[in-house]
C-alpha positions as CSV (number, residue, x, y, z in Angstrom):
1,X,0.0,0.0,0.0
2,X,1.7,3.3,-0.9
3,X,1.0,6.5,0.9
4,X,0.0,9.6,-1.5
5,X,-0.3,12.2,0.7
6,X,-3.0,14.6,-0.1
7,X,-1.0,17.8,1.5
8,X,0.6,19.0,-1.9
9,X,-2.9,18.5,-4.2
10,X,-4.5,20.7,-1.5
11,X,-5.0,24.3,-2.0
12,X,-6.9,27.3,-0.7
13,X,-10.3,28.8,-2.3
14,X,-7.9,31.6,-3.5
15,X,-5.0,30.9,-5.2
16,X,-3.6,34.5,-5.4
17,X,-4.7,35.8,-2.2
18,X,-3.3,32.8,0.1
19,X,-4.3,29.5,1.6
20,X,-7.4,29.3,3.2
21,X,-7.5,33.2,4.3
22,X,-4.5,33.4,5.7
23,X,-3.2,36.2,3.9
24,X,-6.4,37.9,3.0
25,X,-9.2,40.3,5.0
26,X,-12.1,38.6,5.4
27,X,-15.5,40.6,4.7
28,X,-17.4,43.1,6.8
29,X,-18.5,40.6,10.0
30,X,-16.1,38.0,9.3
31,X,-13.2,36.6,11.3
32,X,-10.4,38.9,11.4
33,X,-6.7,37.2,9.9
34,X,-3.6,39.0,10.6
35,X,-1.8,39.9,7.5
36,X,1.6,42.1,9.5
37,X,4.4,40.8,8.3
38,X,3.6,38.6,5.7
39,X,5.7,40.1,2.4
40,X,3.2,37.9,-0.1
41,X,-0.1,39.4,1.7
42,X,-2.6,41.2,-1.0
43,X,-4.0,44.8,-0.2
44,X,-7.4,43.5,-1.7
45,X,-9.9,42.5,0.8
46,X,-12.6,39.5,0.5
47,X,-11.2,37.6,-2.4
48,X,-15.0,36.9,-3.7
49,X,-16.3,40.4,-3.4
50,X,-16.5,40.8,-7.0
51,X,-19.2,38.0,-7.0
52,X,-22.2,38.9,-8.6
53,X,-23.9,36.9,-6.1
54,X,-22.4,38.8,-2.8
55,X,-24.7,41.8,-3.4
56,X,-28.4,42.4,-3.6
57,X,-29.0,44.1,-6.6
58,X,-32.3,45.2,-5.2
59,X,-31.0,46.9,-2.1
60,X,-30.4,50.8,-3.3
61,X,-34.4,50.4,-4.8
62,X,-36.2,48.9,-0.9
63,X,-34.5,52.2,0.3
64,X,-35.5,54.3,-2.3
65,X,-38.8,53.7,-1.2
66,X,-38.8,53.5,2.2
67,X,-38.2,49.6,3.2
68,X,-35.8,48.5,5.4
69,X,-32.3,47.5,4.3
70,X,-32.0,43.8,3.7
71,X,-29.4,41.5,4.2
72,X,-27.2,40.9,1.1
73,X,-28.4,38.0,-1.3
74,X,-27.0,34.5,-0.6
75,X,-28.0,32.4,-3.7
76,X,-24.8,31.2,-4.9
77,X,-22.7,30.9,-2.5
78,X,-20.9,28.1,-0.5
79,X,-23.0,27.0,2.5
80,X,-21.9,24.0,5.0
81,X,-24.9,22.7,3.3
82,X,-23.1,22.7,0.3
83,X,-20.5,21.2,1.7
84,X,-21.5,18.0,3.3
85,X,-23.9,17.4,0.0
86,X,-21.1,17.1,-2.1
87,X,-18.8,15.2,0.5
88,X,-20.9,12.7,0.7
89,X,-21.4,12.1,-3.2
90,X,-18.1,11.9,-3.1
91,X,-17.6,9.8,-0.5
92,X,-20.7,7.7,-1.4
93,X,-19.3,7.4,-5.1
94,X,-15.7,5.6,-3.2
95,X,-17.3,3.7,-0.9
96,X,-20.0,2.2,-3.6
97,X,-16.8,1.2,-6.0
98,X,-15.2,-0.4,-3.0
99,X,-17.5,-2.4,-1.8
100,X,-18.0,-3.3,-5.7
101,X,-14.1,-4.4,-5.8
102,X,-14.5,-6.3,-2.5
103,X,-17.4,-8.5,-4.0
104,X,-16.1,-8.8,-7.9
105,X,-12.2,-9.0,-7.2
106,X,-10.9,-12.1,-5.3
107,X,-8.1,-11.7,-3.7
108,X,-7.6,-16.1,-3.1
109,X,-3.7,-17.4,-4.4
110,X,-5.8,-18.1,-8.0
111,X,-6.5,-14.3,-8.7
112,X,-4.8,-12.1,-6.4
113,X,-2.5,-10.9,-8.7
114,X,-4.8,-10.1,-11.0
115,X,-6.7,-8.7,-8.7
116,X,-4.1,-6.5,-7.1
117,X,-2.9,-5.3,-10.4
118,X,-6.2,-3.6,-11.3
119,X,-5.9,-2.1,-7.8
120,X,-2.6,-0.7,-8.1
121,X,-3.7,0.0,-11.8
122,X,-6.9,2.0,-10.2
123,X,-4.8,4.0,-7.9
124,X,-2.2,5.2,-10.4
125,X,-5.0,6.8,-12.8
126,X,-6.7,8.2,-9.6
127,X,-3.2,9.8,-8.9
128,X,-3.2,11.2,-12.0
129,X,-6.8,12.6,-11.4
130,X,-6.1,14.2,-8.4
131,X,-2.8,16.0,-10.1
132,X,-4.7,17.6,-12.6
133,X,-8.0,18.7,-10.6
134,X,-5.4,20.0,-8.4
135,X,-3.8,22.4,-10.8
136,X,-7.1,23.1,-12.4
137,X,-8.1,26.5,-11.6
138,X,-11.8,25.6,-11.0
139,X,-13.6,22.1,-9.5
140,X,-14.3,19.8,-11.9
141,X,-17.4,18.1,-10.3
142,X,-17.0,14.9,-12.8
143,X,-13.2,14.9,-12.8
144,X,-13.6,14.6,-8.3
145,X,-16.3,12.1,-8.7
146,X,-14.0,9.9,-11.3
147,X,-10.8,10.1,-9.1
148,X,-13.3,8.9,-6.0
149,X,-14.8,6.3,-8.0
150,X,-10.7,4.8,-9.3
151,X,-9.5,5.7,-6.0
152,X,-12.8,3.2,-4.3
153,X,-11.5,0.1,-6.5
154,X,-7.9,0.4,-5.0
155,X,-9.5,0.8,-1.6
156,X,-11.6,-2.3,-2.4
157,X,-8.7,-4.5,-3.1
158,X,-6.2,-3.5,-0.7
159,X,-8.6,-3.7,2.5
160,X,-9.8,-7.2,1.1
161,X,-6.1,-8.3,1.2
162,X,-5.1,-7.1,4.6
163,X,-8.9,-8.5,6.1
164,X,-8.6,-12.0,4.3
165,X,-4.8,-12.9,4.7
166,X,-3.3,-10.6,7.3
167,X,-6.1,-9.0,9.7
168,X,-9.1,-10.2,10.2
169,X,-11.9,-7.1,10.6
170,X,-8.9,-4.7,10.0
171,X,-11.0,-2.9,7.2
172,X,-13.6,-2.2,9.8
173,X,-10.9,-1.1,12.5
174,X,-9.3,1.0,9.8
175,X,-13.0,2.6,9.3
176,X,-14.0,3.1,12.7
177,X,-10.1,4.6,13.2
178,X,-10.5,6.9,10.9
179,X,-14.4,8.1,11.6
180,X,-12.7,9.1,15.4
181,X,-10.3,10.8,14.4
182,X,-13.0,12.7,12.2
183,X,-15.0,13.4,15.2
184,X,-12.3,14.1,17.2
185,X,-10.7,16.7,15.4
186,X,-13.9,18.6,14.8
187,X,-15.1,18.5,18.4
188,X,-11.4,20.1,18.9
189,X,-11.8,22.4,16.1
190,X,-15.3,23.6,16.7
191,X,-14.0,24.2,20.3
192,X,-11.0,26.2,20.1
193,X,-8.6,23.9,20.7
194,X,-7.1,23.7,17.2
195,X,-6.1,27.3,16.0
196,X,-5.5,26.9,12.6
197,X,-3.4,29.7,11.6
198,X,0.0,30.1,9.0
199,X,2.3,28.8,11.6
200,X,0.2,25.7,11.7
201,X,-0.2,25.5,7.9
202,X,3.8,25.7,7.8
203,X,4.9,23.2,10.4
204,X,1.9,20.7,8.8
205,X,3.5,21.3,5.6
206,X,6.6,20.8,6.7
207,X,6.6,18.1,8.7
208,X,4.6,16.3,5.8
209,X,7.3,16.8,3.5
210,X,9.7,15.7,5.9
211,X,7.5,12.9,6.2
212,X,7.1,11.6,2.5
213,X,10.6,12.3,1.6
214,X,11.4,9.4,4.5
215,X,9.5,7.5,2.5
216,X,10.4,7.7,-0.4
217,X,13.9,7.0,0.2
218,X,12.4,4.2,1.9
219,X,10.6,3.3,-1.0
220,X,13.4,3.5,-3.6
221,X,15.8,1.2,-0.6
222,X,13.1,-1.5,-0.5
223,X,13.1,-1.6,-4.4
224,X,16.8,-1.6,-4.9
225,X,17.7,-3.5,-1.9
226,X,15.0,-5.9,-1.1
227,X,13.0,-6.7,1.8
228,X,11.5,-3.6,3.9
229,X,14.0,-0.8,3.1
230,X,14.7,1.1,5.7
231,X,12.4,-0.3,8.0
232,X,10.2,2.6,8.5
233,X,6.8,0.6,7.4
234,X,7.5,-2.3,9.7
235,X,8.5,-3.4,13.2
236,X,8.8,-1.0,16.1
237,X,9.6,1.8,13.7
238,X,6.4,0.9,11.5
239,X,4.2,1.2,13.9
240,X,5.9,4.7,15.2
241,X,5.6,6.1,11.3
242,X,2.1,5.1,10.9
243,X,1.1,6.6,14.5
244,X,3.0,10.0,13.0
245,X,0.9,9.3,9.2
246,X,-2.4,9.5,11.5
247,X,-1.4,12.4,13.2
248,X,-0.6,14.0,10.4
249,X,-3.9,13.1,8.8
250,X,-5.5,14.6,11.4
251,X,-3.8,17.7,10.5
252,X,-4.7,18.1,7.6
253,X,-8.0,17.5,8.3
254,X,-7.8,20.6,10.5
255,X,-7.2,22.3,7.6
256,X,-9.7,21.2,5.8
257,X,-12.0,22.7,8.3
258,X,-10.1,25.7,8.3
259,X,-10.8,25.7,4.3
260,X,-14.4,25.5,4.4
261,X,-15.0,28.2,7.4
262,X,-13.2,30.5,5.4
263,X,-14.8,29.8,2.2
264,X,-18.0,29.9,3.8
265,X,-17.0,33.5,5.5
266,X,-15.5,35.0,2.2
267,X,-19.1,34.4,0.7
268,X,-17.1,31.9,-1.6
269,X,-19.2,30.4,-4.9
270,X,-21.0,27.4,-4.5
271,X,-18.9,25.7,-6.8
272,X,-16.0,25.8,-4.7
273,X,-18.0,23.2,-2.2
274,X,-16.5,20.7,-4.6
275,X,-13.3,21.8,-3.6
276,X,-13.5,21.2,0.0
277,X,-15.3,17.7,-0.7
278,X,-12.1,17.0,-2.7
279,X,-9.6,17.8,-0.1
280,X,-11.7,15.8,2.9
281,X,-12.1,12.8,0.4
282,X,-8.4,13.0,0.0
283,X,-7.4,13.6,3.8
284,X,-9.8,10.4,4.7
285,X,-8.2,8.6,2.2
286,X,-4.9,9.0,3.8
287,X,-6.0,8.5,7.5
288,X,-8.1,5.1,6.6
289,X,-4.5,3.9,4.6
290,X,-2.5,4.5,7.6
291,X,-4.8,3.0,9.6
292,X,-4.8,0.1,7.6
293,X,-1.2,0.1,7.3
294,X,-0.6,0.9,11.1
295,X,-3.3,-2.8,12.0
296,X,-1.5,-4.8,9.4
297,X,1.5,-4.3,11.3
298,X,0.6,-4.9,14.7
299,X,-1.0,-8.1,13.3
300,X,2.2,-8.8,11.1
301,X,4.3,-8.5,14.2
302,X,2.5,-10.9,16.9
């Protein structure tokens, strides 16, 4: 199972005013973000305010004649609505091609190669996907929902592996794993306890760089030299990496949040719900695979 960490395909709802607000001013009523200091921070304001959509176009005529002032117009943009909508057809469109590779792709000693190369095969072209949505400057609804549906098949195969021949139940584990960590991280966010701010962002992004270049040299050791490399994905070690993978995950996950307050507080469109369904699918992805990895292990090593 190889680790394709989601933190460089992530990016914030405005690529030339910052990641996730941190270098912008959010609108009138938002959260302030402290932009001293920073030598890349924009003078322009809320990064959506030239959205058609952020105004009501019928506010200057109720005064005219007397009515109230209304609240500006919300059709079009980003809700948490929004949000959790298209999260779950993501999600929903993973977990239905998972389930499918589970029941239609044996993994017994007759067709687990077989079975194992469409997986790998699977995972490679939702790679791919996730590259190019993630250099695309808009969300590409179809292009999301095809990496989730490749990116389900691999799933499928590799947890039907490690549950039939190393772990027994270590799918479920992996699932339950990962749906704490979830809830975890947003009781924690929703709290305060998590302040998600550039500091954070850097040392995340550092210490997940940190973290895949470790394994990629252990990567390139195991294929050249044999056995388990380095050592970092098994043993003692293994376990320690994959504990540090979940964390990690769980990071990122707090930036994910972080993403869609913003985007909800910058009155971003409602397109860019895609987005943020795009980067949570990703971030589960990479907690359920270190879970996975992290059980095989433990069961590997009693």
């Amino acid at each position: 199972m190889r680790s394709r960490n989601p933190v460089f395909s992530r990016r914030g709802f405005s690529r030339d005013n910052g990641y996730a607000g941190f270098n912008t001013a959010p609108q009138a009523g938002g959260p302030a973000v402290a932009t001293q200091g920073n030598p890349y921070a924009q003078p322009t304001g809320n990064p959506y305010a030239q959205n058609p959509y952020a105004q009501n176009p019928y506010a200057q005529q109720d005064q005219q004649y007397g009515a109230p002032p209304q609240a500006p117009a919300t059709t079009g943009r980003m809700t948490i609505d929004d949000v959790v909508l298209r999260t779950a057809s993501t999600l929903g469109v993973l977990i239905l091609t998972a389930a499918l590779s589970w029941a239609l792709l044996p993994v017994d000693d007759a067709n687990i190669s077989r079975s194992y190369g469409i997986g790998i095969g699977a995972a490679l072209i939702g790679m791919v996907l996730a590259f190019v949505q993630s250099f695309k400057r808009k969300a590409s609804p179809a292009l999301i929902l095809t990496y989730a549906a490749f990116e389900g098949v691999f799933l499928g195969v590799v947890s039907n592996i490690v549950d039939s021949r190393i772990a027994d139940g270590a799918a479920m584990q992996a699932v339950i794993g990962t749906m704490a960590v979830f809830a975890g991280v947003l009781i924690a966010y929703k709290a305060g306890w998590i302040r998600v701010n550039r500091r954070f962002y850097g040392f995340v992004m550092a210490a997940a760089l940190g973290f895949i270049m470790l394994m990629m040299v252990n990567l390139l050791f195991a294929v050249f030299g044999g056995g388990d490399g380095l050592g970092f994905r098994s043993g003692a070690l293994g376990v320690v990496f994959g504990v540090i993978g979940i964390i990690l995950g769980a990071c990122f996950l707090a930036l994910d949040f972080k993403q869609v307050e913003d985007g909800v507080a910058y009155g971003a469109p409602r397109e860019e719900a895609w987005l943020a369904a795009f980067g949570l699918t990703l971030t589960l992805v990479w907690i359920y695979l270190e879970f996975l990895r992290l059980i095989s292990i433990l069961n590997s090593n009693d």
